[in-house]
Every structure is written in C-alpha cells, then in structure tokens.
C-alpha positions in Angstrom: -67.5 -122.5 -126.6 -64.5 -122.3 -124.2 -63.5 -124.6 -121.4 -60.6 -124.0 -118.6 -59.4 -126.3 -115.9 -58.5 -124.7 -112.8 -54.5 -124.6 -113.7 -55.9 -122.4 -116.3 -57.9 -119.8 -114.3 -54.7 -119.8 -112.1 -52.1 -119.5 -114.9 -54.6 -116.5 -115.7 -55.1 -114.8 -113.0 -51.1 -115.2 -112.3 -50.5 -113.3 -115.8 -51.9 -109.8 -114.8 -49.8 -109.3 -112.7 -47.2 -108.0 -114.9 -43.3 -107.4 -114.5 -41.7 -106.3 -111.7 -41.0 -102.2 -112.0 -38.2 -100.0 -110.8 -38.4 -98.0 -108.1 -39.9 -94.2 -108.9 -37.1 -91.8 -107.7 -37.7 -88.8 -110.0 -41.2 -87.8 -107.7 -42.5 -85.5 -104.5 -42.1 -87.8 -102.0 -45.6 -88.2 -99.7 -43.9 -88.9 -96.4 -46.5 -88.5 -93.5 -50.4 -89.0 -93.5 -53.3 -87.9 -93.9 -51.5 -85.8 -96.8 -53.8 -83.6 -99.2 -52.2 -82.9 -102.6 -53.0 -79.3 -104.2 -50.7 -79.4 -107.3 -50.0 -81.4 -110.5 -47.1 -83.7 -110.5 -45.8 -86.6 -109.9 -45.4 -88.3 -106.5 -44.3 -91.2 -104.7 -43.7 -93.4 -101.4 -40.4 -93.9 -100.4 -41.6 -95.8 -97.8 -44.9 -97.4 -96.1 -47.1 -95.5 -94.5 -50.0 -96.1 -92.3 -52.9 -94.0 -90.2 -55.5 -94.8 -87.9 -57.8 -92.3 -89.2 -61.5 -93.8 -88.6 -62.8 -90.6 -91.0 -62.0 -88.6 -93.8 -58.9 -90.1 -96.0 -55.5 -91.0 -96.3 -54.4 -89.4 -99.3 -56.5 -86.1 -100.6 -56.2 -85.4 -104.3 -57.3 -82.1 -104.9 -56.0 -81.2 -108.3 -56.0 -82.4 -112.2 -52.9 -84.2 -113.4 -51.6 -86.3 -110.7 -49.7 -89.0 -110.6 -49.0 -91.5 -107.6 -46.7 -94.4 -107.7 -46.4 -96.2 -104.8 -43.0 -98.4 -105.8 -44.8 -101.1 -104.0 -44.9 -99.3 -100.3 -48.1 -100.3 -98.2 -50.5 -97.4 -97.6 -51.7 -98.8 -94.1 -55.3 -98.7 -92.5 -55.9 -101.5 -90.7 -55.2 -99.5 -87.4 -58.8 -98.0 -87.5 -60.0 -101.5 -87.1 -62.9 -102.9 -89.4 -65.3 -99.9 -88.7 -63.3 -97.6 -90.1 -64.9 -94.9 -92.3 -61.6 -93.7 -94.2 -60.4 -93.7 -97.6 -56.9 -94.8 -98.2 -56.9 -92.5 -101.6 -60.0 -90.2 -102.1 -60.6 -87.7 -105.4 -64.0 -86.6 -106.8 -64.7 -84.8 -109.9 -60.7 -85.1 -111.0 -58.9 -85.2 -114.2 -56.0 -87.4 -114.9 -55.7 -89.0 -112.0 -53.0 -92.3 -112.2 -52.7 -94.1 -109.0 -50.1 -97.2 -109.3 -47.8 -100.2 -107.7 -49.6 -99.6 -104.5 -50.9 -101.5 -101.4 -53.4 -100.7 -100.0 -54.7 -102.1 -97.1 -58.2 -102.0 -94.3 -59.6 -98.6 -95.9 -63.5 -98.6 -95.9 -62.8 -97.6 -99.5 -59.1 -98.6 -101.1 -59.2 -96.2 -103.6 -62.1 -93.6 -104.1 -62.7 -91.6 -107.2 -66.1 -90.3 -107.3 -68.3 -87.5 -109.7 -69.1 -87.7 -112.7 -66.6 -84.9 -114.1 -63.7 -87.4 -113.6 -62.0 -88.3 -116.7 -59.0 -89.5 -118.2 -57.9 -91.6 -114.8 -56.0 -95.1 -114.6 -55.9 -97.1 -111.8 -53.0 -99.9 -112.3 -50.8 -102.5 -111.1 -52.2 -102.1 -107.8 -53.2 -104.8 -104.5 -56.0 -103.4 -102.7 -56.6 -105.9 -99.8 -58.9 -106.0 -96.3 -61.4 -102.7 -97.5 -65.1 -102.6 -95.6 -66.9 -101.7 -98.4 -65.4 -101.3 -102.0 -61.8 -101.9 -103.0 -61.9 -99.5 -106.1 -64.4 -97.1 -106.9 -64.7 -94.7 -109.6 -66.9 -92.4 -112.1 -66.0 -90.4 -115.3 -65.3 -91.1 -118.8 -62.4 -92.5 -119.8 -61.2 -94.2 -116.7 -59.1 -97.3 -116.9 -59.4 -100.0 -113.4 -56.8 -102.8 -114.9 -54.4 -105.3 -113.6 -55.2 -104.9 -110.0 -55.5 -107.6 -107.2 -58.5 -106.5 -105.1 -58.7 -109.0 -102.0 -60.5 -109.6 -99.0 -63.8 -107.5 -99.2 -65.3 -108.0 -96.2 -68.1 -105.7 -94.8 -68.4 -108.3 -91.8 -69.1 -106.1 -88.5 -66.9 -106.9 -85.8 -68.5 -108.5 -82.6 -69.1 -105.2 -80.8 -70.2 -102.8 -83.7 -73.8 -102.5 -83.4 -74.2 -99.1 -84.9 -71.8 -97.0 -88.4 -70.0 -95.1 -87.9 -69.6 -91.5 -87.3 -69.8 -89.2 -90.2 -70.3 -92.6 -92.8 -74.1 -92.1 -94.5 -74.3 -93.5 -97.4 -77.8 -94.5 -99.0 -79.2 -96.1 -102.0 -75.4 -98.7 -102.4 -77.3 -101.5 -103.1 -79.0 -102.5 -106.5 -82.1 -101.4 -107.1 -84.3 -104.5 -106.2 -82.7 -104.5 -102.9 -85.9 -103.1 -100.7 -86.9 -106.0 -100.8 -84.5 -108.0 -99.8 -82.3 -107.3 -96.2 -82.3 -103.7 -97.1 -85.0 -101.1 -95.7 -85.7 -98.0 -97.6 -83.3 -98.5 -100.1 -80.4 -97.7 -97.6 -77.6 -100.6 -97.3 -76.2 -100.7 -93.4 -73.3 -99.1 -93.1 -69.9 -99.5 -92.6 -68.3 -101.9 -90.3 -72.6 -103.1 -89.7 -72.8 -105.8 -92.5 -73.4 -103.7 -95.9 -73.0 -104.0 -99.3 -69.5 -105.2 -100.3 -68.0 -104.6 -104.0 -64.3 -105.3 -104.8 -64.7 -103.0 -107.9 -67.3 -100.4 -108.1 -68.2 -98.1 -111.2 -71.1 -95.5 -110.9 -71.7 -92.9 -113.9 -69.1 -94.2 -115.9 -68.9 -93.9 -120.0 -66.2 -95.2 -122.5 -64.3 -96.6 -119.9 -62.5 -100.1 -119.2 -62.5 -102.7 -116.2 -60.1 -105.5 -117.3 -57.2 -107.8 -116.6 -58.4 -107.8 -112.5 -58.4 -110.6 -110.3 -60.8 -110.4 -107.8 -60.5 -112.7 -105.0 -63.5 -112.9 -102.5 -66.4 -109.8 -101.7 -68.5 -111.3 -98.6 -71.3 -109.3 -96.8 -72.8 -110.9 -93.7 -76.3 -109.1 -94.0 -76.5 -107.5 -97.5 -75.2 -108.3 -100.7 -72.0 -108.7 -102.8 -70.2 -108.5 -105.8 -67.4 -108.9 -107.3 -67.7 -106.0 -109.8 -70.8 -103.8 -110.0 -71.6 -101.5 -112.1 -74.5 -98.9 -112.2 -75.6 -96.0 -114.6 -72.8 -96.9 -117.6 -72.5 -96.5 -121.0 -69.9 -98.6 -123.5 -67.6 -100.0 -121.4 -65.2 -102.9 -121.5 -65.5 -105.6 -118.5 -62.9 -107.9 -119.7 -60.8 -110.8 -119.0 -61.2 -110.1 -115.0 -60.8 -113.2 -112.7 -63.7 -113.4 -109.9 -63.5 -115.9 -107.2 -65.6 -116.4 -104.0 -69.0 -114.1 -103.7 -71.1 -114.3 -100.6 -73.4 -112.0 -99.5 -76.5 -112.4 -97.2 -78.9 -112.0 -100.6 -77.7 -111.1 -103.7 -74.0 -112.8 -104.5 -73.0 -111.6 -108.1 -69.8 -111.9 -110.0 -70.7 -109.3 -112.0 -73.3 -106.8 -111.9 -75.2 -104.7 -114.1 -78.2 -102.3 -114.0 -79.3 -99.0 -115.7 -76.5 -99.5 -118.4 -76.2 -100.0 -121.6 -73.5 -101.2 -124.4 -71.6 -103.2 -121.7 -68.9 -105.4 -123.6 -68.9 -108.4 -120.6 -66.4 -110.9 -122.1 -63.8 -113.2 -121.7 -64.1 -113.1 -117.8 -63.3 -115.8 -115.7 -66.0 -116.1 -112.9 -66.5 -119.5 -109.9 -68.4 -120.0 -106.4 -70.6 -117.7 -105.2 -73.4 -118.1 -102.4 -76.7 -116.6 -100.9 -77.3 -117.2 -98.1 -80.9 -117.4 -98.7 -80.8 -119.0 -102.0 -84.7 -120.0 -102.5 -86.0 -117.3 -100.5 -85.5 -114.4 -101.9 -82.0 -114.4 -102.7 -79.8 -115.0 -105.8 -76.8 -116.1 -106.7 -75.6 -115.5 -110.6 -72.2 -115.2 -112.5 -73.5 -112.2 -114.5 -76.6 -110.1 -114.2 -77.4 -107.4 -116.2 -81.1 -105.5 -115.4 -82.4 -102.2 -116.2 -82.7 -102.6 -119.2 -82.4 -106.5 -119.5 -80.8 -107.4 -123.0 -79.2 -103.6 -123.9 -75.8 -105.7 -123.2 -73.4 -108.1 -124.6 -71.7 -111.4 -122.5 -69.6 -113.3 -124.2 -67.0 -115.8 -124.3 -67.2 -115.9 -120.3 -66.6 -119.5 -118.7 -68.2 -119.5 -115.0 -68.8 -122.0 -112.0 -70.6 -122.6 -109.4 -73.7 -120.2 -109.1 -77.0 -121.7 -107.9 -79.2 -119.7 -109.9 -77.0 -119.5 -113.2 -74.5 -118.8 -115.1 -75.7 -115.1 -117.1 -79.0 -113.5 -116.6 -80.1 -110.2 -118.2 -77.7 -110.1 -121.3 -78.6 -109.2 -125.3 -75.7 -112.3 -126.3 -74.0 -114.7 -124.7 -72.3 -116.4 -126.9 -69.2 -118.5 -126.4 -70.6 -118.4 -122.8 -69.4 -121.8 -120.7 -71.6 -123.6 -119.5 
C-alpha cells in the first residue's frame, strides 16, 4: 500500500517534465501553415506558427519516417475559436512518426494519429493545451504517448454554437454504455456542441505505452470525460501518469477502459473527478475497466476523490490506495 501527500503528486508531476533541450538546427524548417509533408526527414519550427483553419489540419503527415521537433515553438489554433474542427498535427495509417518539444494549442485534436497500420510512433516532451475534443490521439502497435502535459480539455460550446461544425462527423466517441446516458444513438455531439472530451485517446492500439503524462483537467458540459481512454487494446503500459480534475455531464473517469485486454494500469497518480449527475445515471471512478471486466491488471495506483470509487472492472488491484 502506497500513500502520497499532495507535495508528492506535485514533485511528480513536476519530474516528467525532463531537461531543457537544445534547439534542432540540423532540420527542414516548416515555415508557413497548413503545411503537408510528402517525404521522410527530419523537420522543425524555427519559429511559432499559427492558422485559423476551422477544417482539415495544421500539419499533414503523409509519409513513413518523420520526425518533427518543435524546439519549443507554439503551433497556434486558437484563432478558429472553440468550434474549430482542425487538427494541429494529423497522420493516419503512418510509420515512425516522432512528434516532439511542441505546443500545441486550441486544435479540436492536438495531435491526431489514427489507423490501425500506424506503428513504431512516439509522441514526447510535448504541451498540448486548450483542444475541443482530445489532446493526443493515436492507434498502431508500438506507439509510445510519454512525458507530455496535456491541459485544458474542454469540449464546452461557446454561447452561440448551437449546431458542429461543418465537415466534423464523428459517431460512436463515447464508451459503449453511453446510449443511455446524454448520448442518442451512440453518437456523442460534436465539436464545439458539448461532446465527449479525452486528454489522451488510444483506439486499436497493441504493445504500446502511455506513461510519465500529466494530465491536468478533461471537462465536457453535456457528455462525458476522461482523462485517458482507451478502447479495443491489447498489452499495453498505462503508467505513472498524473490525472487531475475530470468533469463531464455523465461519465467522469480518470482512466478508462473497455474491449481490452492485458492492460498493465499502475503506479498512476489519479484526484477529483465529478458527474454531474452522480446518482442518476452517472458515474464517477478513478479507473474503469469493462468489456471484459477483470481481463486487466491496476496496481499500485493511489487515487482521490471519486464518488463512486476508486477502481472498478480490474483482474488485481493490488497496492491500490485507498
């Protein structure tokens, strides 16, 4: 059994962040948006950039072996406003892909990798703030999500969005069990109209890792939210992540889990999370794993502050505080 003070979770989250690194000068600089890369190499901001695209995405990555580092340069969305429905960096069905030392900021997605023929992929070192639906998503085999800061997921419409937006359809986002709960026909609202909101999203993922993140609030007005979900996955790490603040309309999850299988959960650091209908119909847990319940290990996760519990769904939970 572990125990940690709040000095502790801090010092923690505080230690992913890793050392400071040089500037990338040996790179194809990307100097205007939207930009769509056709080649292997390796590339790089010289600067910040920004775009007020409300479709289609920043950066394009349309070949294998690509890497971008961002030497800390701000990759800039927040122009489209909070409807947006572009990508800040967008790839599906890739092969080592490495996208690093960014920020990225008011994207509907931060970064998108998507298909499940991408492999071999790292996402690292990154700060993907202000996205409308999911900071980080990805798919593949052999794709590493680790010592990012994903902040501020917020799929809260603003005051005169009453409908998505154009060319954004997405259905089925939500967990499975949602139909019954805030979301009709299995299809979540949409961008920029209350949906589901994920700081890290995995779909069709296998031998993979999600580890040393700090996740720092994932709040949907009229759906649900987590901090990480996770859906259709097989043996992958979820380690040593820090998840604060989850609010969502229903369902508020640190960590979620469903149609997977030989999930290592552990050592995750995971406090306060809210539905707002707690009691009727809604839940609120630290970890839960369904479909198929018990197929998973948790252990040696401390968490806080969830009205319906701490872990729900798991094989073990050993070491699990409280």
């Amino acid at each position: 059994m572990k125990i940690f003070g709040l000095a502790a979770a801090a010092i923690s989250a505080a230690s992913i962040i890793g050392p400071a690194q040089a500037e990338r000068t040996d790179c194809i600089s990307i100097t205007s948006l939207p930009q769509t890369i056709t080649a292997a190499g390796v590339y790089c901001l010289k600067q910040d950039l920004s775009t007020a695209i409300t479709s289609g995405n920043a950066i394009t990555i349309n070949a294998n072996n690509v890497t971008i580092d961002f030497n800390d340069f701000k990759l800039g969305g927040l122009a489209a406003g909070p409807a947006t429905g572009a990508n800040g960096v967008f790839a599906t069905n890739r092969k080592n892909i490495t996208i690093r030392n960014a920020t990225i900021r008011g994207f509907r997605n931060g970064v998108l990798f998507s298909g499940a023929g991408s492999s071999g992929s790292v996402i690292e070192d990154n700060l993907v703030e202000g996205s409308t639906f999911t900071g980080i998503t990805v798919a593949g085999s052999g794709i590493v999500v680790r010592r990012n800061r994903v902040v501020n997921t917020d799929t809260t419409p603003p005051s005169s969005q009453t409908t998505a937006p154009a060319a954004v359809s997405y259905t089925n986002m939500g967990r499975r069990s949602a139909t019954s709960v805030g979301i009709s026909n299995g299809v979540a609202p949409m961008a920029g109209n209350g949906g589901v909101s994920n700081a890290i999203r995995a779909e069709n993922i296998i031998n993979s890792q999600i580890v040393d993140n700090a996740v720092s609030t994932s709040i949907s007005s009229n759906s649900e939210a987590e901090g990480i979900f996770i859906r259709t996955a097989r043996r992958v790490e979820i380690a040593r992540n820090t998840i604060f603040d989850v609010a969502g309309q229903n369902f508020a999850t640190g960590i979620y889990a469903e149609s997977s299988r030989l999930l290592f959960i552990k050592d995750n650091i995971i406090g306060g999370g809210t539905s707002a209908t707690q009691g009727a119909g809604g839940t609120a847990y630290g970890i839960e794993v369904t479909f198929p319940s018990g197929a998973n290990i948790c252990q040696n996760n401390t968490i806080t502050d969830f009205a319906s519990g701490s872990v729900t769904g798991c094989g073990s939970t050993t070491g699990t505080f409280p």
